[in-house]
C-alpha positions in Angstrom: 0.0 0.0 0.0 1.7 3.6 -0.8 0.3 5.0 2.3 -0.7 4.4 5.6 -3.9 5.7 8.2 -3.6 6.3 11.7 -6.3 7.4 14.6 -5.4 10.6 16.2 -6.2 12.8 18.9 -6.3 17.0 18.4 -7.6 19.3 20.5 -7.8 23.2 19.6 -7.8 27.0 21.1 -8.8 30.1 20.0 -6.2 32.7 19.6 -6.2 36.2 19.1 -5.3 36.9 15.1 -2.1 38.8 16.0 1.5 38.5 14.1 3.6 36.3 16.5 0.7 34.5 18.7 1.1 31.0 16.4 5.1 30.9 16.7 4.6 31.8 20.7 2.3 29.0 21.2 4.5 27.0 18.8 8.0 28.1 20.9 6.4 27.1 23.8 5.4 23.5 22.9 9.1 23.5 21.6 10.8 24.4 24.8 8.3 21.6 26.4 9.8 19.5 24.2 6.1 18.5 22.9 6.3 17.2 19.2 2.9 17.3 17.2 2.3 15.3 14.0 0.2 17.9 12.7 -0.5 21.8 13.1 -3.1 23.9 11.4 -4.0 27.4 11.7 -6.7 29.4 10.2 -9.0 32.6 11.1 -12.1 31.9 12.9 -13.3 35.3 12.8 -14.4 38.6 15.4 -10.1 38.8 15.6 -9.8 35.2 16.7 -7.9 32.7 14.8 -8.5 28.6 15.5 -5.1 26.4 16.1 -5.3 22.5 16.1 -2.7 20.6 17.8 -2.8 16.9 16.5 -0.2 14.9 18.7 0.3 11.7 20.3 0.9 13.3 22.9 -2.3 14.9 24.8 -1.9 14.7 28.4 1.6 16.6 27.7 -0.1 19.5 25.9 -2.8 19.7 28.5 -0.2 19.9 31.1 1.4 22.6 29.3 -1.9 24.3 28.4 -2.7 24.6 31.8 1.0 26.5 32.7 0.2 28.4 30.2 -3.2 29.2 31.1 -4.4 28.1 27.6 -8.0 27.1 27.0 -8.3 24.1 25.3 -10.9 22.1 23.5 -12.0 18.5 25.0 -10.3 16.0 23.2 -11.3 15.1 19.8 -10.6 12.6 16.7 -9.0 12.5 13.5 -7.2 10.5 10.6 -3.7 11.4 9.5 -2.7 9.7 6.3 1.1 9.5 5.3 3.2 7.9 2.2 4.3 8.1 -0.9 3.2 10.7 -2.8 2.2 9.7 -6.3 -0.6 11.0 -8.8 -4.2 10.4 -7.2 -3.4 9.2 -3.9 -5.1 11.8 -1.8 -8.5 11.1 -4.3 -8.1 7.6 -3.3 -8.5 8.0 0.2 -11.4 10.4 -0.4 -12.9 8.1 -2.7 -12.8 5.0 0.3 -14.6 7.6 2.2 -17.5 8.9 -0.4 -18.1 5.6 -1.3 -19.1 4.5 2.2 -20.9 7.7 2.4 -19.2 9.5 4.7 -18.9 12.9 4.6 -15.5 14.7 5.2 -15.5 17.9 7.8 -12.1 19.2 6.7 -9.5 18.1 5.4 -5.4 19.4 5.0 -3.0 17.3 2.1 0.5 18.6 1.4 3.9 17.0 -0.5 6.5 16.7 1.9 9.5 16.1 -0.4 11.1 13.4 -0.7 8.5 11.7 -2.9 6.0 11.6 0.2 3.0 13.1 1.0 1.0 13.8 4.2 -2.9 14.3 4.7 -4.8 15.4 8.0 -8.8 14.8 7.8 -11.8 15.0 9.9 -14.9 13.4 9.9 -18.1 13.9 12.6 -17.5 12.0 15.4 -21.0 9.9 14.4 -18.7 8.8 11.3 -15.5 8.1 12.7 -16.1 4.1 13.3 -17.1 3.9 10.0 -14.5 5.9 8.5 -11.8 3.9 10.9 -13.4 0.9 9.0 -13.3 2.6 5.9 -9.7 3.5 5.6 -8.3 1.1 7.3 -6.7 3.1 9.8 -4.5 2.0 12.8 
């Protein structure tokens, strides 16, 4: 198979949509020495900006959070998808997903060099057994 699914936790915050807040929040989880498969970033309007931390990991970012005085999210559930990045392969794991039915929330896919690739996708959490099913994730 030229790529692989895994289950994985995220949880996210709300942050002011300021230069500098991401690579603060970022330096911080650094210095912690917290390593996250996944990041995203992205405005979520009235000045506010949503981050998603996607790690293996949670009880270390909570711990941190809480130092921090962040405010995070409960705990929630996603796929990430890694491997080799060839023509079509983020349409087939989309396809495994529309043909069960399953709608897709959101979804992040980006070449990583080095002829791989590297996909981060949500479902509802109603569909996430079936979409565990689905893609055969880990």
């Amino acid at each position: 198979m030229a790529y692989r699914t895994l289950k994985v936790n995220y949880c996210k915050m709300k942050i002011p949509s300021r230069a500098g807040q991401g690579e603060k929040i970022l330096a911080a989880l650094a210095e912690a020495g917290i390593n996250l498969l996944a990041f995203t970033g992205f405005p979520a309007g009235g000045g506010k900006s949503q981050v998603d931390f996607v790690s293996d990991t949670m009880p270390a970012i909570r711990r941190l959070a809480k130092k921090e005085g962040w405010r995070l999210s409960d705990t929630k559930k996603a796929f990430l998808v890694q491997g080799n990045d060839e023509v079509g392969v983020v349409h087939k794991v989309l396809k495994r997903l529309a043909d069960e039915k399953i709608n897709v929330v959101a979804v992040d896919a980006v070449a990583a060099g080095a002829g791989r690739f590297g996909m981060i996708l949500w479902v509802r959490p109603k569909d996430y057994r079936a979409a565990t099913r689905a893609l055969n994730a880990k």
